[in-house]
SEMI-625833 format. One record per residue (C-alpha): x negated, y, z negated; residue in one letter. Coordinates in steps of 0.5 Angstrom, whole numbers, padded with zeros to 4 digits, always signed. Example, Ala and Ser with C-alpha at 12.3 -4.5 7.8 and 13.67 -1.06 7.14 Angstrom:
2
-0025-0009-0016a -0027-0002-0014s 
//
This chain:
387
-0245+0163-0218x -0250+0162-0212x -0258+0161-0214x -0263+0159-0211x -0270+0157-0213x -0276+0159-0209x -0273+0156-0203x -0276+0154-0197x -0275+0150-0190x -0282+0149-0186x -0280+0146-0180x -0285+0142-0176x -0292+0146-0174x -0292+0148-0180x -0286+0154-0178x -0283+0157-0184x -0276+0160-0183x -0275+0161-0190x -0280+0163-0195x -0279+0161-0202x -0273+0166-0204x -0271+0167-0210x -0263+0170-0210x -0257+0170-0215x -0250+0171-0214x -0244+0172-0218x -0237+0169-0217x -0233+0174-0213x -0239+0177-0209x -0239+0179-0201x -0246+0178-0199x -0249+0179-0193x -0255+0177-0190x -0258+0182-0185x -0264+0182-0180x -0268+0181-0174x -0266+0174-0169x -0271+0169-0173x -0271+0172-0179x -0269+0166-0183x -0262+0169-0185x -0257+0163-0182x -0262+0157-0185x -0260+0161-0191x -0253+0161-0191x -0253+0155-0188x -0258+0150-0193x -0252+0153-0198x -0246+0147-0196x -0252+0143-0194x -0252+0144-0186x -0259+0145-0187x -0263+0142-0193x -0269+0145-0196x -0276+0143-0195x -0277+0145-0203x -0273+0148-0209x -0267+0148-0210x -0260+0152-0209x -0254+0151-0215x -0248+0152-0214x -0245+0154-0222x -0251+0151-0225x -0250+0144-0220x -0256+0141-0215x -0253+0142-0209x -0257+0137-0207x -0254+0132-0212x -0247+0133-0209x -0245+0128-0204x -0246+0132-0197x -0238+0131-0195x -0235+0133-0201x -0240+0139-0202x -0239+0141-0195x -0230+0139-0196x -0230+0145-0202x -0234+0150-0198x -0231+0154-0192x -0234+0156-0186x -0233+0160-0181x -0236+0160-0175x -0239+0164-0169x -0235+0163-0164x -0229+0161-0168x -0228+0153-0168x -0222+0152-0166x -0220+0145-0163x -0216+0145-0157x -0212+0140-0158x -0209+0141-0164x -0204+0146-0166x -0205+0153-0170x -0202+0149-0176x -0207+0142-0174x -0212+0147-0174x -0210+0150-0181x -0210+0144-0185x -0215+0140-0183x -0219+0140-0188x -0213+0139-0194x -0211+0134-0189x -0218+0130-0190x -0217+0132-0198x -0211+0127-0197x -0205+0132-0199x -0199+0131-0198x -0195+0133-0192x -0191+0138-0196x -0196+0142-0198x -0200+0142-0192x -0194+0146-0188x -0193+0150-0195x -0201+0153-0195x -0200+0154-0187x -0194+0157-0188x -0196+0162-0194x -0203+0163-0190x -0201+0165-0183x -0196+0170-0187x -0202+0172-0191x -0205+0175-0183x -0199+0178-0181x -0198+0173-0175x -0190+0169-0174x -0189+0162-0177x -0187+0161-0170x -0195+0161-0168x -0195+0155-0172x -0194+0150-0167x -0198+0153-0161x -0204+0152-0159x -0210+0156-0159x -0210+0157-0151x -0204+0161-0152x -0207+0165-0158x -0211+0172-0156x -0219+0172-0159x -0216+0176-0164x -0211+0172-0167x -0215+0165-0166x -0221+0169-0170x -0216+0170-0176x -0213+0163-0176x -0220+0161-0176x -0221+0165-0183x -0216+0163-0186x -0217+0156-0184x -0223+0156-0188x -0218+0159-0194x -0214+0153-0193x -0216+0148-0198x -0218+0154-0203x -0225+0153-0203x -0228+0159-0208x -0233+0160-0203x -0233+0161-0196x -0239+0162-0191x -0239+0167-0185x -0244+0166-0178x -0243+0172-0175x -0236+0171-0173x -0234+0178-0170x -0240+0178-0166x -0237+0177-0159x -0230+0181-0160x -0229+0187-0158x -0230+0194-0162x -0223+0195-0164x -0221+0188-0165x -0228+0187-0169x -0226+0193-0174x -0219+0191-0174x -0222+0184-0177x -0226+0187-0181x -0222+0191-0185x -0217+0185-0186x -0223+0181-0188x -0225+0186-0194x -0218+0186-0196x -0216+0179-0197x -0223+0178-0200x -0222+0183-0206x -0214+0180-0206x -0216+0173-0207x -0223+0174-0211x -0227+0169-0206x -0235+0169-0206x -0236+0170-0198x -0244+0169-0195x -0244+0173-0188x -0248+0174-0183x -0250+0179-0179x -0255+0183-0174x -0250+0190-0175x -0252+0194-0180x -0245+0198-0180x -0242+0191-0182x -0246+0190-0188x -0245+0197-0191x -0238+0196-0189x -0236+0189-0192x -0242+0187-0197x -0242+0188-0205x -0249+0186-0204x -0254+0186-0197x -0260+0181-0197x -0265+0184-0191x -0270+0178-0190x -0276+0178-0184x -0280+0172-0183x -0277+0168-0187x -0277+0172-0193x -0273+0177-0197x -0275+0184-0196x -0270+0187-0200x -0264+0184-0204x -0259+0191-0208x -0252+0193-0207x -0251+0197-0200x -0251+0204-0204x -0259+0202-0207x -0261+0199-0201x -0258+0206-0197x -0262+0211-0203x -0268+0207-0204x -0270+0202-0198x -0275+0198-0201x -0280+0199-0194x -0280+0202-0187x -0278+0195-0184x -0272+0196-0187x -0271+0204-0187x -0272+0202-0179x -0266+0196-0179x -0261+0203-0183x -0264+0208-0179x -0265+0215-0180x -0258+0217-0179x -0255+0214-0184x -0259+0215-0189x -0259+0222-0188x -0251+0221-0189x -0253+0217-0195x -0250+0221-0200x -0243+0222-0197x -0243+0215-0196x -0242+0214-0203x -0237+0218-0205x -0230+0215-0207x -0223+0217-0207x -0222+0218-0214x -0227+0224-0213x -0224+0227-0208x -0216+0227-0209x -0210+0231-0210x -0210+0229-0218x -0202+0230-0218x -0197+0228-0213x -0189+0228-0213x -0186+0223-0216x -0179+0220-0218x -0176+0214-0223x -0172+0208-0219x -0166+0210-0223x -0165+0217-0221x -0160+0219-0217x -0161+0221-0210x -0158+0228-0211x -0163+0229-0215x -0169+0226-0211x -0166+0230-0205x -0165+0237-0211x -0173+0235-0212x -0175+0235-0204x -0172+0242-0203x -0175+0244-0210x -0182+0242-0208x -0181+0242-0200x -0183+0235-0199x -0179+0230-0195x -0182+0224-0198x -0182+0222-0205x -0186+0217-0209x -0183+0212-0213x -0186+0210-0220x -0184+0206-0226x -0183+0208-0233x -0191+0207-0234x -0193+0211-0228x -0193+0204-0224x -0193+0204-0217x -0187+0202-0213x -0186+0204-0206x -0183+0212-0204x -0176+0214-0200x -0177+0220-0195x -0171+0223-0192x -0169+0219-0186x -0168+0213-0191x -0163+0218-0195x -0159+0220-0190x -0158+0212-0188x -0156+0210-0193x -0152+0216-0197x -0146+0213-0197x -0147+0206-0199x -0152+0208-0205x -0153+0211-0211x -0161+0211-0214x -0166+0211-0211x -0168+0204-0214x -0163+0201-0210x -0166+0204-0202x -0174+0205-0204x -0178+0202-0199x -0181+0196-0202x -0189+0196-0197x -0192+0203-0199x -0199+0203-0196x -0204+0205-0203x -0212+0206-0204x -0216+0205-0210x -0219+0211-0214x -0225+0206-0214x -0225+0205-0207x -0231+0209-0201x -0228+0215-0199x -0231+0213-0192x -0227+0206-0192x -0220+0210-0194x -0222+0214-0188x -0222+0209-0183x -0216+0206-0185x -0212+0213-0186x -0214+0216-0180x -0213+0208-0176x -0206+0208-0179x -0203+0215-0177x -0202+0216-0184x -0201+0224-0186x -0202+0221-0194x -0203+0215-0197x -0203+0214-0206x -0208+0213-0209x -0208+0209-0216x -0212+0206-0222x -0213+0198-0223x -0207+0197-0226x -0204+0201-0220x -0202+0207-0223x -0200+0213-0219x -0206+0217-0220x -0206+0222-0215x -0206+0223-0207x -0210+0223-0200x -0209+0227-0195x -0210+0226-0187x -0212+0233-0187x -0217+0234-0194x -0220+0228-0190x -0220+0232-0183x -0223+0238-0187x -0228+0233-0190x -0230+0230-0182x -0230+0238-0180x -0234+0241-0186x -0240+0234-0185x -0240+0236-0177x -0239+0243-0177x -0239+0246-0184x -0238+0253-0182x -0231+0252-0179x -0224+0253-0183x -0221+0248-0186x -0213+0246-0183x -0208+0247-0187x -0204+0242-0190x -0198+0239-0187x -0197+0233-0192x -0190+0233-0195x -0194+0231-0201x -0196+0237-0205x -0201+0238-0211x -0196+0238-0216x -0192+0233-0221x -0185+0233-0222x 
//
């Protein structure tokens, strides 16, 4: 947990970047400080690992003094990733990586591991390890930048506006990488931003500050329902709170209930008996309970037909799926970015729940933009069926 208690920071000439903030944040959380240049939002982030120390009050971190923590070791277990991403030069992308583990004094063997296991975790090859961050693209040096401040598996992880001077689609790209690696590890990460769109995107909870004070503190749904004043009304924009409502919609409320499925241990005469039967060239793949566990489609049977006999044994193991619980605007993007005609939706436990398909999402983006045109028709090969 992260609090702090009637913090401020009054630089010389009596100017106040931060005004007494009061603010509590719990394990896990994605926070994003949001407003105009000035508005207090980076001395706040920043007095968290004690880059910036506070004139008055205090910050605790799980019901400790930051201020009675040796500054160093404080700021060794917090990451951070910077503006313009930090990298050194002349150091490798593995150097880079475990710079902090290295300072820590970890052995040389668990180093190359977490560098190894990490690079992996962002889709990169092992073999960028030992190059240098000239030879990488701004992209790819921004995720190792992220994943340098995952290293020594610090809990939480500080964030000034890191995507700010890349392109639109490499920001959108790193955006959806960031979420999901934050959900999939837990980290609390404290972002700041000026973009609106990235703090709806990414946050649990928005902080929109104004001369060095707080203006309003709530999960981006409240803030969108029921902004606290006209500052932040202007900072959202009209437009986005006309569309407040559909921005809260999630999967689970808009999805195919039912959706072909078939057991490992199935023989692929039954799986192909039961794509003729449903019309379908795809099949989803599930345990015993109901577990998701990858899909067959018929190009996958037609390769392997000779040389297997279940449907456990040529199923596809990397099946992209998405919380019930999640925003129906982020499976949107996602889907849409992707290509995918469908994607499988499934509860916390991963149970198949149901399904989502490209053209229900296209029908949606007409019926928002048009609302009188028809609907197109589904060309899904799952259908709203349960075998």
């Amino acid at each position: 947990m992260i609090e702090f208690q009637n913090v401020s920071k009054i630089y010389k000439g009596n100017k106040k970047a931060v005004s007494d903030i009061n603010l509590s944040f719990g394990d896990g959380e994605f926070i994003c400080f949001i407003g105009t240049s000035g508005s207090g939002k980076t001395t706040a982030m920043r007095m968290v690992n004690r880059m910036i120390e506070p004139t008055s009050g205090k910050i605790l971190i799980d019901g400790k003094d930051i201020t009675k923590e040796n500054p160093v070791d404080l700021r060794r277990s917090i990451g951070y990733v910077i503006q313009n991403i930090g990298l050194l030069p002349h150091m490798t992308i593995r150097e880079n990586i475990t710079l902090v583990p290295k300072l820590l004094k970890w052995p040389e063997e668990e180093r190359d591991e977490i560098a190894e296991r990490l690079i992996t975790l962002v889709e990169l090859p092992k073999e960028m390890l030992d190059r240098y961050p000239s030879e990488l693209s701004g992209g790819q040096q921004q995720r190792i930048g992220v994943i340098r401040a995952l290293a020594a598996d610090q809990n939480i992880i500080l964030m000034d506006e890191p995507f700010g001077a890349l392109d639109p689609i490499t920001r959108d790209s790193l955006q959806d990488f960031v979420k999901e690696l934050q959900e999939k590890m837990g980290k609390t990460i404290v972002f700041v931003t000026h973009d609106m769109d990235e703090a709806l995107k990414l946050a649990t909870k928005i902080v929109v500050m104004s001369h060095g004070k707080v203006v309003q503190c709530d999960t981006p749904e409240n803030i969108l329902r029921n902004p606290a004043n006209d500052f932040v009304r202007e900072l959202i924009g009209e437009e986005r709170l006309m569309h407040s409502q559909q921005d809260f919609i999630t999967v689970g409320e808009v999805m195919m209930k039912r959706a072909i499925s078939i057991t490992p241990e199935k023989s692929l005469s039954q799986a192909i008996r039961l794509m003729r039967e449903k019309r379908v060239d795809t099949l989803l793949v599930v345990d015993g309970n109901n577990v998701l566990k990858g899909f067959i489609d018929v190009e996958s049977i037609n390769d392997k037909r000779g040389y297997s006999t279940s449907v456990g044994d040529i199923m596809e193991l990397d099946v992209f799926y998405i919380k019930q619980t999640a925003l129906l605007r982020d499976a949107i993007q996602r889907i849409l970015k992707r290509g995918l005609k469908y994607v499988p939706v499934v509860d916390d436990n991963k149970k198949l729940v149901g399904i989502l398909t490209r053209s229900s999402l296209v029908d949606m983006v007409y019926d928002t933009i048009w609302g009188e045109e028809e609907s197109s028709a589904d060309d899904t090969p799952v259908e709203k069926e349960e075998a």
